[in-house]
Each structure stands twice: as C-alpha cells, then as structure tokens.
C-alpha positions in Angstrom: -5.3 -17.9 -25.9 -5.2 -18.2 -21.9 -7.5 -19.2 -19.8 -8.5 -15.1 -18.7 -8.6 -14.4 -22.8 -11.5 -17.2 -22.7 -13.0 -16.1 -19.6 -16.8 -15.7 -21.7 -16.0 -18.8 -24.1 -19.2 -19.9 -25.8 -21.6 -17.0 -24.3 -23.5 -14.7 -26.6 -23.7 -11.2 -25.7 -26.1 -8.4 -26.9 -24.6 -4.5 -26.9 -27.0 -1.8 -27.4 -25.3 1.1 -28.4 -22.3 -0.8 -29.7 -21.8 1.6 -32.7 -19.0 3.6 -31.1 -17.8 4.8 -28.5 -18.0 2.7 -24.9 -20.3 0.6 -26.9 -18.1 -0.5 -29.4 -15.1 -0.6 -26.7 -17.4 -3.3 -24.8 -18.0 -5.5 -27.5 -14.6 -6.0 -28.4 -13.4 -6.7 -24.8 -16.4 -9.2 -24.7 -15.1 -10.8 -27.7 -11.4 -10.8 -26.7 -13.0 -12.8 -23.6 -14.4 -15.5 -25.7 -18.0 -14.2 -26.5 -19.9 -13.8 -29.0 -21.3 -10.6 -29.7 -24.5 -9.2 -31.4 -23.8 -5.2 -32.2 -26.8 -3.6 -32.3 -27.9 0.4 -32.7 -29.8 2.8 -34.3 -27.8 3.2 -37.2 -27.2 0.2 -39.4 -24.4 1.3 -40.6 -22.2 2.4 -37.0 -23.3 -1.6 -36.0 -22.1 -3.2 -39.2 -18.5 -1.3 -38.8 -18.2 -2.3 -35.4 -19.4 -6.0 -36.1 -16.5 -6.1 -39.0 -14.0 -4.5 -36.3 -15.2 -7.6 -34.4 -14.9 -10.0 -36.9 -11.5 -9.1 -37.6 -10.5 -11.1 -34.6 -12.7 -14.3 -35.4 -16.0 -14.4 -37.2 -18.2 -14.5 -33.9 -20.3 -11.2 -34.0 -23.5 -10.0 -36.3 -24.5 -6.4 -36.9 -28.5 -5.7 -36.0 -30.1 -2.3 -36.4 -32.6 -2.1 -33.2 -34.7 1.1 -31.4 -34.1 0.3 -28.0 -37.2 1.5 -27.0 -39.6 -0.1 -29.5 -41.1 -3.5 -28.9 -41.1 -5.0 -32.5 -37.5 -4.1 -32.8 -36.5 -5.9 -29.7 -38.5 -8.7 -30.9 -36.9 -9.1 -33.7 -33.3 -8.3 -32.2 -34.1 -11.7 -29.8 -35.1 -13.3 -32.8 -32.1 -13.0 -35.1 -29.4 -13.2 -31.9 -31.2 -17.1 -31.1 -31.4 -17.1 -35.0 -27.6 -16.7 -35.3 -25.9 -18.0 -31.1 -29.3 -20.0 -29.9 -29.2 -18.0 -27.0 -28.7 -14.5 -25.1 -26.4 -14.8 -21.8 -25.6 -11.4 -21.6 -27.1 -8.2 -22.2 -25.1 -5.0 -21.9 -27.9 -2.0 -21.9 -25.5 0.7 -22.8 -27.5 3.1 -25.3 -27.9 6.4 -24.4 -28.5 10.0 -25.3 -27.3 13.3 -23.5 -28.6 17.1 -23.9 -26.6 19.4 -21.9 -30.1 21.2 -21.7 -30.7 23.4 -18.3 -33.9 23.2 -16.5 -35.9 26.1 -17.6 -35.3 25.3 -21.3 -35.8 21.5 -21.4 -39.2 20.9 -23.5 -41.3 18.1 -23.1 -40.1 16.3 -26.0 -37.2 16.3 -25.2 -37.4 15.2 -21.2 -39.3 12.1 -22.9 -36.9 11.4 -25.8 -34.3 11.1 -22.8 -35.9 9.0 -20.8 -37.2 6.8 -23.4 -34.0 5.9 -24.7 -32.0 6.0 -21.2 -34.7 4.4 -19.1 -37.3 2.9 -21.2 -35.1 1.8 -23.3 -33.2 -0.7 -20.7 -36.4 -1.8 -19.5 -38.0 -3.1 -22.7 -34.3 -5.0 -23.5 -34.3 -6.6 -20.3 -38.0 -8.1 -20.4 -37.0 -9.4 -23.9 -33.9 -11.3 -22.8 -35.4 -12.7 -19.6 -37.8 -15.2 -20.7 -34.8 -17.5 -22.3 -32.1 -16.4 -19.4 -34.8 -18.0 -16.8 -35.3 -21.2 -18.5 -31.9 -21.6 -19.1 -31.2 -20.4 -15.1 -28.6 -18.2 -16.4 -28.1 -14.6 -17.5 -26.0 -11.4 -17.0 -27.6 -8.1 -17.2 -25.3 -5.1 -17.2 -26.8 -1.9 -17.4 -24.5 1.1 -17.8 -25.6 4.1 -16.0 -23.2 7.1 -15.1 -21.9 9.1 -12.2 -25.4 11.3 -13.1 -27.2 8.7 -11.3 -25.1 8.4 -7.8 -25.0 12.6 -7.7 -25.4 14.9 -10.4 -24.4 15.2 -14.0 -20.7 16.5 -14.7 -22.7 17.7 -18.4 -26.1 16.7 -18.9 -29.0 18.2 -17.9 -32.1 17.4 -15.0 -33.4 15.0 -17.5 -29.9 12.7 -18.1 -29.4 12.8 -14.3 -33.1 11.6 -13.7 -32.8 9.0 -16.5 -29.4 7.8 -15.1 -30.6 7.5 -11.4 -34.2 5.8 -12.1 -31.9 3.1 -14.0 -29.9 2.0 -11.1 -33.2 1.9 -9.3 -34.4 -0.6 -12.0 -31.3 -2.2 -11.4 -32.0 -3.2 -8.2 -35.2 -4.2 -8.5 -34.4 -6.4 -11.2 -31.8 -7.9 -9.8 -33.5 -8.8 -6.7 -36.3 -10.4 -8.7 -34.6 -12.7 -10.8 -31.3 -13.5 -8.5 -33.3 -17.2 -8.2 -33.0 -18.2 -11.5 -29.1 -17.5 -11.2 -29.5 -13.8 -13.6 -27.5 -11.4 -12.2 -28.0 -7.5 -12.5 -25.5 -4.9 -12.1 -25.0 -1.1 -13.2 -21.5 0.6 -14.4 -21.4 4.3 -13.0 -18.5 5.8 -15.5 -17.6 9.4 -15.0 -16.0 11.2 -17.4 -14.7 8.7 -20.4 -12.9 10.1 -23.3 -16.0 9.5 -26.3 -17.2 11.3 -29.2 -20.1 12.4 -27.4 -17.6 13.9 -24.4 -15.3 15.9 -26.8 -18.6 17.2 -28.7 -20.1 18.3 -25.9 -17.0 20.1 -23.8 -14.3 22.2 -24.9 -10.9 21.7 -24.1 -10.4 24.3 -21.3 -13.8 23.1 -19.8 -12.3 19.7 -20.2 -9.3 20.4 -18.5 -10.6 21.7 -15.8 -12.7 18.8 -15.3 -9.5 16.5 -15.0 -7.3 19.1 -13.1 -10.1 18.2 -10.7 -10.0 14.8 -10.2 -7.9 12.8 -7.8 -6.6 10.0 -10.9 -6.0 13.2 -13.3 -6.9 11.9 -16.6 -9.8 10.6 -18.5 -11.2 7.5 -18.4 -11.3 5.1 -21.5 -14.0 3.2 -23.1 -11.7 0.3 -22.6 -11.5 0.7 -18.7 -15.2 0.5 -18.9 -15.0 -2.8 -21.0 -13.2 -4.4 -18.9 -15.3 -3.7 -15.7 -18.0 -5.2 -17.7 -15.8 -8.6 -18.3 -15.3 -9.0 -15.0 -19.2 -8.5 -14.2 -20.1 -11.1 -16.6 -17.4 -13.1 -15.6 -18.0 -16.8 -12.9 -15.6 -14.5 -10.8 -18.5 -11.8 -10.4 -21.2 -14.7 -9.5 -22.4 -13.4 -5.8 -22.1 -9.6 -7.3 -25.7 -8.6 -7.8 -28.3 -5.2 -7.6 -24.3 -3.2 -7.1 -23.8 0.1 -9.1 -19.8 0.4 -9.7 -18.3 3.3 -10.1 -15.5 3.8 -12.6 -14.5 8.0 -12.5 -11.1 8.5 -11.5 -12.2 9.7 -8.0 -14.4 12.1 -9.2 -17.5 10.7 -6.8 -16.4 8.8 -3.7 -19.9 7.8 -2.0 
C-alpha cells in the first residue's frame, strides 16, 4: 500500500450510523486509509454486516450496537472501542433520521425524536470521546451535517433543517474549545447523495428534477463523502478547524 492508502495508519475510528449508506461508505474509506474502525448503529445486525464488509480487507474493525443518544450506550461504546484499539482518535458523528414532515403536521414527538438523534445525539458522542482525545492531545471530530443546515432542506422537514443547522453551531463551539489540546472539529454539508434513505424518500421524476438542477448534474456518492472525511482526519487537514464543507454538486454556493 502507498503512502496516501496509509494516510490514518494505526488510528481508531468510531462511525455512528455506519450500517449503510454514507455510513458504511465512510468506514470503509477510513479503513482503506489505514484505520481502524469501530461500526456502530442501532441495529446490530446492519453494524455487524458492515464490520464483515470491513474485515474483508484486513481484520481491523468491530461491530457495536449503540443509541446515539443514550448515555449508557455511549459508555459502553467507549468502553469496548479502548477494550478492542486502546483508544478513540476519531469520531465520525454521522447518524441521522429524516421525516419529510411539513410544518403544520409535525407532532411533538416527532420534532424531539429528530433532534435527539440529529443533535443530541452528536453531542452526547463527542463528550464521551473527549476525555481520552485531551489527554492524549489528539482527536478528530467530524460531524456530518447536510446542505439543511447552510439553507434549507432539499427533503426534510422544519425539524431536519433545525437539527442540521444547530449541529454546525455545536461544531463551532466545540471546535473552538478544544483546538488547544490539538482536537479538531469540522462538519460535512452533503447535498443530495445517492442512499437508501434518498431513493425512499423521492421519486424518480422528483429526483430528476433535483439533478437537472444542479450545476455538476448528477448525484453525489457516499464515497465522495468518504473521502472528504479522509482528508479531514488526515495531518494534511491539521489547521482546518470549526469549517462546515460543502459537498452538493453546486446545488448551495454560499
């Protein structure tokens, strides 16, 4: 392998969310980098298939079922990653849920469910990875946000929007808290990216539309997104910090 293949050597990475999708797409580009990755989601099973995908390369990643927003779980995520690597360098918040909802019909439970998993969810992760970043004066935090956040949602409702914006404002805040203890924190903005959860929730006219739209006319892959995330957790992304990136064909230009 070259030098760029082993860009992450030795570094352990946790993926929320890395059960499909961008998720999944992340943690393989991490471990084609050199990484070690820890595959964690809400179902069991999604992590365990993408921790086999992983393995398939070199035995370097473990499956762990976590609830992003729950304490114990987090605990015991930490726990089992240090259990397995040692360590966490790198933590890719990247779980998320979307309701195409409109205003007027959004119900409280469901506002809540959004943010919790969107918002609260990256916020518990981050204060459980800290502690061992800041004594080791070392950490990458990437938080992956969306277009939603810099404007408005292409699909989601008020709710994804608000949950996707409030986490680039924890992104800075973070980041400008902890840039002393050499942790940097950074957001991906992707636009449209061709996932499961895209194609579910637009049809193929509505989808085409979308693209006959954009300047780069085609959708984004989870791989694209990967990549970016390399290169943030990457020596060459070292005085990047508290940025939101945008990764949407064009789509936004702010």
């Amino acid at each position: 392998m070259g030098e760029e293949q082993n860009i992450l050597e030795g570094q352990v990475a946790i993926v929320t969310g890395a059960g499909r999708g961008i998720g999944r797409a992340i943690s393989e580009k991490l471990v084609e980098s050199g990484a070690h990755v820890v595959a964690s989601d809400i179902y069991l099973s999604n992590a365990e298939e993408t921790a086999q995908i992983l393995n398939a390369h070199r035995q370097t990643s473990i499956a762990c079922q976590v609830e992003v927003a729950d304490v114990a779980s987090l605990d015991s995520l930490i726990a089992k990653s240090e259990e397995n690597f040692g360590k966490v360098d790198i933590l890719v918040n990247n779980a998320g849920i979307m309701f195409r909802t409109r205003i007027l019909d959004i119900s409280a439970e469901e506002w809540e469910k959004t943010l919790k998993v969107n918002l609260t969810g990256p916020f518990l992760c981050t204060q459980a990875v800290l502690p061992g970043m800041k004594e080791r004066k070392f950490g990458r935090i990437i938080n992956i946000s969306s277009s939603a956040g810099r404007s408005v949602s292409t699909l989601g409702g008020a709710h994804y929007t608000a949950s996707k914006a409030g986490l680039l404002g924890l992104t800075r805040a973070v980041a400008k808290e902890v840039a002393p203890f050499g942790i940097t924190v950074n957001a991906i903005c992707p636009g449209l990216i061709d996932t499961e959860m895209a194609r579910k929730t637009t049809s193929e006219k509505e989808l085409q539309d979308f693209l006959d739209s954009f300047p780069i006319n085609r959708i984004g892959t989870p791989e694209e997104v990967g990549d970016l995330v390399v290169f943030l957790c990457s020596n060459k992304a070292s005085y990047i910090t508290g940025a939101s990136i945008d990764i949407n064909g064009g789509d936004l230009m702010i």
